[in-house]
Residue, then its C-alpha position, 0 to 999 in steps of 0.5 A: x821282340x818275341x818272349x823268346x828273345x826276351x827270355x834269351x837276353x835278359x835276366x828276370x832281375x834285369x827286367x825287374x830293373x826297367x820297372x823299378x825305374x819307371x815305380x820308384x818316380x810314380x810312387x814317389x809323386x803320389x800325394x797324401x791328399x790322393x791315398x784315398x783315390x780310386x785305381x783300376x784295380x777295383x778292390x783298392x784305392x791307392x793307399x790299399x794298393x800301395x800297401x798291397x805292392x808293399x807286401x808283394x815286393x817283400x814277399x817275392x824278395x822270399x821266392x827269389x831266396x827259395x823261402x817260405x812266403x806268405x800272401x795270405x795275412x792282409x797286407x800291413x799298412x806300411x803307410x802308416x809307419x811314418x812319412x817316408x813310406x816312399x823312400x822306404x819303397x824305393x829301398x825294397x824295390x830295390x831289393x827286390x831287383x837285388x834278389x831276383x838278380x842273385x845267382x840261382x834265383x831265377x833256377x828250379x822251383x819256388x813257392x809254396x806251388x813249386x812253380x817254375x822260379x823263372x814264372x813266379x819272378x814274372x809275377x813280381x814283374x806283373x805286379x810292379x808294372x801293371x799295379x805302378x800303372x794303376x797307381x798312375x793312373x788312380x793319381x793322375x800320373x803319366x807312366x808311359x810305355x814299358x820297356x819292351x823286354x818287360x811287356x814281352x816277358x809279360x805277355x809270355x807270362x799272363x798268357x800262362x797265368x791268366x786261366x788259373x788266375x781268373x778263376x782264382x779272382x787275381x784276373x777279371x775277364x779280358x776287357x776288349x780294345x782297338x784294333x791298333x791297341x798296343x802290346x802293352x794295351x793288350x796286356x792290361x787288358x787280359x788282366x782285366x784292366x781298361x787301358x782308358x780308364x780315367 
């Protein structure tokens, strides 16, 4: 399936759906004794990251509204808050989906950039694929293959993204794979990401 068609037959919410499916399980399974381990995303260990994903869920929650968003505070620490970080995950994961599937979210401009809204809610998708896939991996968890239609939206997007985002330092140089390497492989590795990192 091309980007195109994905574009044609599902909405960013839909997409956000699939990967909220394949999120909430893997951060459900994450310990307390692994919140120190260390992931492929380098600058965090698995309890940062999680905080991290925390922060961008909330804050694209606000894009989707057309509201003001702020990345720039640190990231609270949500796994601080009590026990239930997970269940409490799950719940603005789930909002998240809500509000990117809301009528208008994906129309116009959004963000502080006015950037096209449909890019920014791939962005969201970015991060909820490729950062759970991080998670996994910091923990020892299978993720498997993302839903087609999410790594076909995916790969339109970083291929858009990916020059500003490497000279901002979001994306580290592309790492080189297999020739055989899968789609989702190579989009890991235009984030800078080894899909073999253990």
């Amino acid at each position: 399936m091309d980007t195109n068609t994905a574009k044609q037959t599902y909405g960013i919410g839909e997409l956000l759906g699939m990967a909220r499916e394949r999120a909430v399980p893997v951060v459900g399974r994450i310990a307390d004794t692994e919140l120190g381990a260390a992931t492929p995303c380098a600058e965090y260990d698995v309890k940062e990251l999680v905080n991290h994903l925390f922060q961008v869920i909330v804050q694209f929650q606000r894009l989707a509204a057309k509201e003001p968003s702020d990345f720039g505070e640190a990231a609270a620490d949500r796994v601080a808050e009590g026990p239930d970080w997970r269940e409490r995950f799950a719940v603005e994961a789930d909002r998240l989906v809500s509000a990117w599937s809301a009528p208008g979210a994906e129309e116009g401009t959004t963000g502080a950039m006015d950037m096209p809204a449909r890019l920014v809610g791939s962005m969201a998708l970015l991060d909820l694929t490729v950062h759970v896939w991080d998670l996994a991996r910091g923990t020892g968890q299978s993720y498997g293959v993302p839903d087609e239609a999410v790594v076909a939206e995916l790969t339109g997007a970083v291929a858009q993204l990916a020059p500003t985002a490497r000279k901002m330092g979001v994306f580290g140089e592309p790492v080189v794979v297999a020739e055989g390497a899968s789609a989702f492989e190579r989009l890991l590795a235009g984030t800078g990401r080894d899909p073999r990192w253990a």
